[in-house]
C-alpha positions as CSV (number, residue, x, y, z in Angstrom):
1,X,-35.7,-7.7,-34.3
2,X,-32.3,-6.5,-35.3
3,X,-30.4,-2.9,-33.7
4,X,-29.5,-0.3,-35.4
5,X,-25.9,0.0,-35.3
6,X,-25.4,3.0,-33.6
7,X,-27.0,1.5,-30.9
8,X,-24.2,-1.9,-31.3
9,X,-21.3,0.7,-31.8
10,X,-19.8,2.8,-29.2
11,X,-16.1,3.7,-29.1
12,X,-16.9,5.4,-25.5
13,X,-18.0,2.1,-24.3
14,X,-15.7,0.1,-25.9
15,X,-13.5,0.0,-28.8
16,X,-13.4,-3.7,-29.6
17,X,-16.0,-5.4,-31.6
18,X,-16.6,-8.4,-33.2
19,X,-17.9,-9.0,-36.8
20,X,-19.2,-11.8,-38.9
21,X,-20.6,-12.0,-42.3
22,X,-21.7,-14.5,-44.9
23,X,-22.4,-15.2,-48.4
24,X,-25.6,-15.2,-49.5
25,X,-27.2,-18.6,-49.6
26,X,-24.2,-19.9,-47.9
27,X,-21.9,-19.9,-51.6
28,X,-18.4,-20.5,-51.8
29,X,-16.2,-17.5,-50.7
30,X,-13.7,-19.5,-50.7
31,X,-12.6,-23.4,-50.5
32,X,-13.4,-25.9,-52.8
33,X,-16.6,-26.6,-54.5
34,X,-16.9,-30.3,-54.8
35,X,-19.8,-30.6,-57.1
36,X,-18.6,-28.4,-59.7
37,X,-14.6,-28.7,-58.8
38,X,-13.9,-24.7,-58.9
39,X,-11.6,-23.9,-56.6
40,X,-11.7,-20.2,-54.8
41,X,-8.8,-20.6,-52.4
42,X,-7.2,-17.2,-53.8
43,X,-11.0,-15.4,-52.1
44,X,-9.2,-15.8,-48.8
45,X,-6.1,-14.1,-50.1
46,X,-9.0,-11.1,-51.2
47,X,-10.1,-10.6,-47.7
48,X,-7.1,-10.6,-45.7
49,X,-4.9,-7.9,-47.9
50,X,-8.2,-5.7,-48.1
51,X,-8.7,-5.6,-44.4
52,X,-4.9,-4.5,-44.3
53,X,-5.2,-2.2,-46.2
54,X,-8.5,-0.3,-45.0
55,X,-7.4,-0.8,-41.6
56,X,-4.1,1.6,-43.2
57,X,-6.6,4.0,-43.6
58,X,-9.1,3.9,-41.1
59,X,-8.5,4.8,-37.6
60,X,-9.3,0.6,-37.0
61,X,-7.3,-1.9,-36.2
62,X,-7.2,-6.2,-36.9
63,X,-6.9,-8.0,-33.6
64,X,-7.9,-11.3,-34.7
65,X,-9.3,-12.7,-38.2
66,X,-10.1,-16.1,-39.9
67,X,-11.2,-16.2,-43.1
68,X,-13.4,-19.2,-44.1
69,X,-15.1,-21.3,-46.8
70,X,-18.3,-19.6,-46.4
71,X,-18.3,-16.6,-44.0
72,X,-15.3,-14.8,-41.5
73,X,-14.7,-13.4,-38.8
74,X,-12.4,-9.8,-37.5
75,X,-12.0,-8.9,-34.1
76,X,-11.6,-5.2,-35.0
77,X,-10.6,-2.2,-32.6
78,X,-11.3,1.6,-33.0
79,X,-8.3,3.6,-32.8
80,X,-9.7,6.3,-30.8
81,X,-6.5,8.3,-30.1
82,X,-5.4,8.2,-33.6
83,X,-8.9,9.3,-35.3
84,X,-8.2,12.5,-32.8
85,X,-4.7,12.8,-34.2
86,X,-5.7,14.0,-37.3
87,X,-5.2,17.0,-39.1
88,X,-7.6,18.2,-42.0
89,X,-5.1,16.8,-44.7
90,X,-4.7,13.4,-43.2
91,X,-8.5,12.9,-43.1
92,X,-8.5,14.2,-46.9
93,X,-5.7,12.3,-48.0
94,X,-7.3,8.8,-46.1
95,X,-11.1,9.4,-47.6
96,X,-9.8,10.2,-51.7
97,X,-8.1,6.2,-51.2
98,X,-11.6,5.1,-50.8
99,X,-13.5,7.7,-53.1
100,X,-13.0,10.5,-55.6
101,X,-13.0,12.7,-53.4
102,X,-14.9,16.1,-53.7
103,X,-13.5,19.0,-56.5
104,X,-13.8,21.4,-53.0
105,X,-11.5,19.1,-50.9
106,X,-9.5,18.5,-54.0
107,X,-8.8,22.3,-54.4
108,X,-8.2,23.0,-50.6
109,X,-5.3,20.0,-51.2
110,X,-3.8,21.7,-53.6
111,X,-3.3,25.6,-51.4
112,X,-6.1,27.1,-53.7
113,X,-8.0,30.0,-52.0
114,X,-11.6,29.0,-51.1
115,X,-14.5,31.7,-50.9
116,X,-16.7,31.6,-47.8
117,X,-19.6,29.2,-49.2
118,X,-16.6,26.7,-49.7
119,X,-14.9,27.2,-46.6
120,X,-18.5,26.2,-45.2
121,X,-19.1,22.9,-47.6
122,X,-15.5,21.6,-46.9
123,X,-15.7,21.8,-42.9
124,X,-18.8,19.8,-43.5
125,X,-17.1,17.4,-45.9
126,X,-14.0,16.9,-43.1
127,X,-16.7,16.5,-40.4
128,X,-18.4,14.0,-42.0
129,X,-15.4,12.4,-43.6
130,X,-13.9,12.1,-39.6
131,X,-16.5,10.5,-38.5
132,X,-16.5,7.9,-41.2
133,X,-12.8,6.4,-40.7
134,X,-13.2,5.7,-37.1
135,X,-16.4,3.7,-38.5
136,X,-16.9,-0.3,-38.6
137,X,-19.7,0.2,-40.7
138,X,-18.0,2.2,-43.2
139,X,-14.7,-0.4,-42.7
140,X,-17.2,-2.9,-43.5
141,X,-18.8,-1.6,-46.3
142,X,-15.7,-1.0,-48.0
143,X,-14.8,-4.4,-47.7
144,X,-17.6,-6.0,-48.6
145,X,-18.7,-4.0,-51.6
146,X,-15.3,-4.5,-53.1
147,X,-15.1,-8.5,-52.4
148,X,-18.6,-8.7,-54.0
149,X,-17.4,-6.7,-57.2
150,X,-14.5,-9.0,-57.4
151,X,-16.5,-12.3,-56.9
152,X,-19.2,-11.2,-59.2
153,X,-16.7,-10.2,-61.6
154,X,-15.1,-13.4,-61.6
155,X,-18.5,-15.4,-61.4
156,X,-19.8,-13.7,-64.4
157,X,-23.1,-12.5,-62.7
158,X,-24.8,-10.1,-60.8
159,X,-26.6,-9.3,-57.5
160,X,-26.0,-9.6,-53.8
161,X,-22.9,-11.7,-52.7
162,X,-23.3,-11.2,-49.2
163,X,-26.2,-12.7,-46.7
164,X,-26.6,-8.8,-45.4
165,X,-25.2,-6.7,-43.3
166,X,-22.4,-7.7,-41.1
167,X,-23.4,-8.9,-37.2
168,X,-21.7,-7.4,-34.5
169,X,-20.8,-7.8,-31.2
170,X,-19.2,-5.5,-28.8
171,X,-17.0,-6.8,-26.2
172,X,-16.8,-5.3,-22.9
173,X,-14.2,-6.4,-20.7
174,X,-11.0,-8.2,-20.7
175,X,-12.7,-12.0,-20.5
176,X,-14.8,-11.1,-23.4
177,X,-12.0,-10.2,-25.9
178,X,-9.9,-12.7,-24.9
179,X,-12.5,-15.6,-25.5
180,X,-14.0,-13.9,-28.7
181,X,-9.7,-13.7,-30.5
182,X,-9.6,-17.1,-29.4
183,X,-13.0,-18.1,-30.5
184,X,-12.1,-16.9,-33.7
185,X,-8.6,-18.2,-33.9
186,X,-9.5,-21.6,-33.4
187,X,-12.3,-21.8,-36.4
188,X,-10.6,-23.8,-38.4
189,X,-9.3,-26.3,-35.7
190,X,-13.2,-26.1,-34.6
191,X,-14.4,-27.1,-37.7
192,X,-12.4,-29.9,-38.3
193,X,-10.5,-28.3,-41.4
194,X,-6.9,-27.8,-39.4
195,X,-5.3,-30.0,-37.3
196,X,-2.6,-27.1,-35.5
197,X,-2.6,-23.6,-35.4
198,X,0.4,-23.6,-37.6
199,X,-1.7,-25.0,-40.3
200,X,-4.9,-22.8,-39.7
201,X,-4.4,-21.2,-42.6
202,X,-5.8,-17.2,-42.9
203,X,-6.0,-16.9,-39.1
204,X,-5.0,-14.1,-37.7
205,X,-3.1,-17.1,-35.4
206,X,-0.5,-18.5,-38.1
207,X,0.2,-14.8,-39.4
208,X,1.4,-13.8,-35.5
209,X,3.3,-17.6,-35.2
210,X,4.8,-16.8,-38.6
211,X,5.6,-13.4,-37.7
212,X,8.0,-14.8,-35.1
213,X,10.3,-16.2,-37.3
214,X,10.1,-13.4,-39.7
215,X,9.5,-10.0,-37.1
216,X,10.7,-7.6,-39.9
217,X,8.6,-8.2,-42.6
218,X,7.5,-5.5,-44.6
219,X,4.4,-3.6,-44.6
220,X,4.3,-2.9,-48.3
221,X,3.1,-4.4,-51.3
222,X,4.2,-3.2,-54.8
223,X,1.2,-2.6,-57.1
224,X,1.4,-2.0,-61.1
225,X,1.5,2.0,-62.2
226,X,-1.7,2.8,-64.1
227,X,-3.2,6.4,-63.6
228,X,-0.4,8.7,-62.3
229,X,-3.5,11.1,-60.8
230,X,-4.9,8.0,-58.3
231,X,-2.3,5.4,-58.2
232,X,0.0,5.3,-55.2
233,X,3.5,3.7,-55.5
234,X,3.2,1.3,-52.5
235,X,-0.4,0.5,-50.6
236,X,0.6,-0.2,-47.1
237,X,-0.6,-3.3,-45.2
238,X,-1.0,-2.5,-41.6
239,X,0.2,-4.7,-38.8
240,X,-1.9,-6.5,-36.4
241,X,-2.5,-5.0,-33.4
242,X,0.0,-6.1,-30.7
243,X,0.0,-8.0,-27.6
244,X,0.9,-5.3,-24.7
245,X,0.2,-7.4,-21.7
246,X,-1.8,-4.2,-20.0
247,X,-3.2,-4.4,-16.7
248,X,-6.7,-3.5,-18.7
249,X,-8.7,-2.8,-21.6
250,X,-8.8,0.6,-23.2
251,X,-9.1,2.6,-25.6
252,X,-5.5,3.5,-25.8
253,X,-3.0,0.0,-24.8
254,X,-3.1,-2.8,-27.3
255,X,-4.0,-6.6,-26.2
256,X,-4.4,-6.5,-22.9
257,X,-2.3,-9.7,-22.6
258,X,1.0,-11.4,-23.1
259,X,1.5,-12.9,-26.7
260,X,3.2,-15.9,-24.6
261,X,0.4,-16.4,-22.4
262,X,-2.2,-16.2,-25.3
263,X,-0.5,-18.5,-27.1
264,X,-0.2,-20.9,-24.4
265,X,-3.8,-20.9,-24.0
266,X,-5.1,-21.0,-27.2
267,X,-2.9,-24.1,-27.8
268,X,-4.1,-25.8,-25.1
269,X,-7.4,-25.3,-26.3
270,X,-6.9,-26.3,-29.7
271,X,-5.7,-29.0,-28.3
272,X,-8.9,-29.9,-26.0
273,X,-11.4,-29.6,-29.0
274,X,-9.4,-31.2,-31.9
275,X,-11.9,-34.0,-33.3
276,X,-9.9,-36.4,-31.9
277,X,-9.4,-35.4,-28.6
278,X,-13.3,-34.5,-27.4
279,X,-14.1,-34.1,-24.3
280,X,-10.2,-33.7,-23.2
281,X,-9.2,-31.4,-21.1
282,X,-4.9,-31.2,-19.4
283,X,-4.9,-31.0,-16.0
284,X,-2.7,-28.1,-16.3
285,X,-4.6,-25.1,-15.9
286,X,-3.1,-22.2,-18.7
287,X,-1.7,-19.0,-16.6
288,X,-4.4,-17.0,-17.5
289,X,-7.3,-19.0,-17.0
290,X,-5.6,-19.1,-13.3
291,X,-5.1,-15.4,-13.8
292,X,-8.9,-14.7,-14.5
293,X,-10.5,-17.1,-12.3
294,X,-11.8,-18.8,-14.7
295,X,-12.8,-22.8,-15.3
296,X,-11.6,-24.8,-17.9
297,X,-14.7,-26.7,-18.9
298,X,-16.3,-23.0,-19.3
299,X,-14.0,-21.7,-20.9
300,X,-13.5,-24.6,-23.6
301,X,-17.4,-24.4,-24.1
302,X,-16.4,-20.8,-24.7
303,X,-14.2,-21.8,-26.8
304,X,-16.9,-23.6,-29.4
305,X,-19.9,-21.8,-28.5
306,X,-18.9,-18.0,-27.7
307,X,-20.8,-16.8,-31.2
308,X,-23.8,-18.3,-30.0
309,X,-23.6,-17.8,-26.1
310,X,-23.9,-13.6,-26.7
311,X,-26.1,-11.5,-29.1
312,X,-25.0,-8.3,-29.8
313,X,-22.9,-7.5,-26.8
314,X,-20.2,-9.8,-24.8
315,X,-19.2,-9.1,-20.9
316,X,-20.0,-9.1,-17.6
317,X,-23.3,-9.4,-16.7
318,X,-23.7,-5.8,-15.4
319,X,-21.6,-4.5,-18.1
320,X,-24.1,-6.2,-20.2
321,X,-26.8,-5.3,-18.7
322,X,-26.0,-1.2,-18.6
323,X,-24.4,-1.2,-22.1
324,X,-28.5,-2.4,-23.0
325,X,-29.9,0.3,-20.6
326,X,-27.8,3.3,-21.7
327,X,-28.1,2.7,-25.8
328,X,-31.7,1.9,-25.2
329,X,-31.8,-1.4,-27.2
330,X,-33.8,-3.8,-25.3
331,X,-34.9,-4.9,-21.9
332,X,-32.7,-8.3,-21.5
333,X,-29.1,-9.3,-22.1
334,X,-28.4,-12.8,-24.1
335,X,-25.9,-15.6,-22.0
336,X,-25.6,-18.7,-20.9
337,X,-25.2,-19.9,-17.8
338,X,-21.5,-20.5,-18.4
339,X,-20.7,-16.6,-19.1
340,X,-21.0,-16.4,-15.3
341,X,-18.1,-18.7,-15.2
342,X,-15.9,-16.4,-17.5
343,X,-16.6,-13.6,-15.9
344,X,-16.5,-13.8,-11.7
């Protein structure tokens, strides 16, 4: 039986998470359809500039995405200290790019007096509204409900685009996040449809290798004028979250790693589970799989099987095991014998 996500969900406990959704009956998102020869490449396109642009918005941030034919991946973080940052405008001003907005919130915006009664209905209104933009299931609903519109749209039908709601898992420690990015970096590679990480295309992997070559690239895209009342001039694209090589996770540093040494590893395991290559594995141990303790054959099992090692929760067996006991939301944890490697 599935959780509720409240119970999946807890900045306190952590505030990265992992997310997966796919298309109902396994249809295109994007790729090639061979059958009838429609192509829907430009869906990936969709995906990745929306989750920019939300993530502008909400207090969450993109640590890692892949975007494929059927389904994809976001390693998303809440940004904790930023959702308590705001004032009453900002939180006004974020929700009315998502919604209408309410005529109350619309007339406090604008230095009208309020009476008492609507003093009262717009403190409820900003309460609510706070809660919702430090949400991944309010990030997630945005983005799906607008990729369905638009794929609908351009299919020429109607009804549900998406298998249901998005799966989630909630990684606990440093081991967890580290093997989830890279589990999700290396999807393409993994399923045979990239042969580098410069050519996994829609990776969250290629946009930071790019990104080295190009560091000041802008964060804004141009969009057409329409309505003066709800167009903007510019809708900002928010960076990736960056590589701060902390001592740990929390809810305030970055990555708790060097970009270097993530890259180092993920390339060596790209490397290890290419098609051609199986079973391989360099004698050279990667610095942080000497760092963490951990073994190479785990970790490159990791590697291909994280999604289906974990359910709805990734760490440490006793971080596991409490994050079940204090959210109430079952008597056992899910892992495989090979999470013990990963996590000494």
């Amino acid at each position: 039986m599935t959780s509720a996500r409240r119970l999946l969900i807890d900045a306190n406990a952590t505030p990265f998470y992992h997310v997966i959704n796919r298309c109902v009956r396994r249809a295109f998102l994007c790729g090639e359809d061979k059958l009838s020869g429609r192509s829907y490449e430009h869906r990936r396109g969709w995906i990745v500039d929306k989750i920019k642009a939300l993530s502008a918005i909400f207090c969450i941030d993109i640590c890692a995405y892949a975007v494929m034919s059927n389904h994809y991946h976001l390693v998303l973080k809440i940004d904790v200290d930023k959702a308590k940052s705001l004032t009453q405008k900002d939180i006004i001003s974020r929700w009315c790019q998502i919604t209408k907005g309410h005529a109350i919130a619309t007339k406090y915006m604008n230095g009208d007096a309020l009476i008492e009664s609507e003093r009262m209905l717009l403190d409820g209104l900003i309460t609510q509204c706070h809660e919702r933009l430090s949400s991944i299931s309010w990030f997630m609903r945005c983005l799906n409900e607008d990729i369905a519109r638009k794929a609908n749209r351009e299919d020429e039908c109607k009804g549900a685009f998406w298998e249901g709601r998005f799966k989630s898992q909630a990684l606990l420690d440093e081991q967890a996040l580290l093997a989830c990015m890279m589990y999700v970096d290396l999807n393409p590679i993994r399923a045979g449809i990239a042969d580098s990480l410069q050519s996994s295309d829609f990776t969250s992997i290629q946009e930071r290798i790019n990104s080295l070559n190009t560091p000041n690239h802008p964060l804004t895209l141009p969009v057409p004028q329409t309505d003066s009342a709800t167009n903007q001039a510019h809708i900002l694209h928010k960076s990736l979250v960056q590589f701060d090589g902390a001592a740990h996770l929390n809810a305030q540093a970055g990555i708790p790693f060097h970009f270097a040494d993530y890259l180092e590893l993920i390339d060596w395991a790209g490397r290890a589970i290419h098609l051609d290559k199986k079973g391989y594995i360099d004698n050279q141990r990667p610095k942080l799989l000497h760092e963490l303790g951990i073994a190479p054959d785990a970790w490159l099992t990791s590697a291909k099987e994280f999604h289906r090692q974990y359910s709805g929760i990734s760490g440490r067996w006793d971080s596991m095991c409490a994050f079940k006991k204090q959210h109430n939301s079952g008597k056992w944890c899910k892992g495989k014998a090979s999470s013990q490697a990963l996590h000494p």
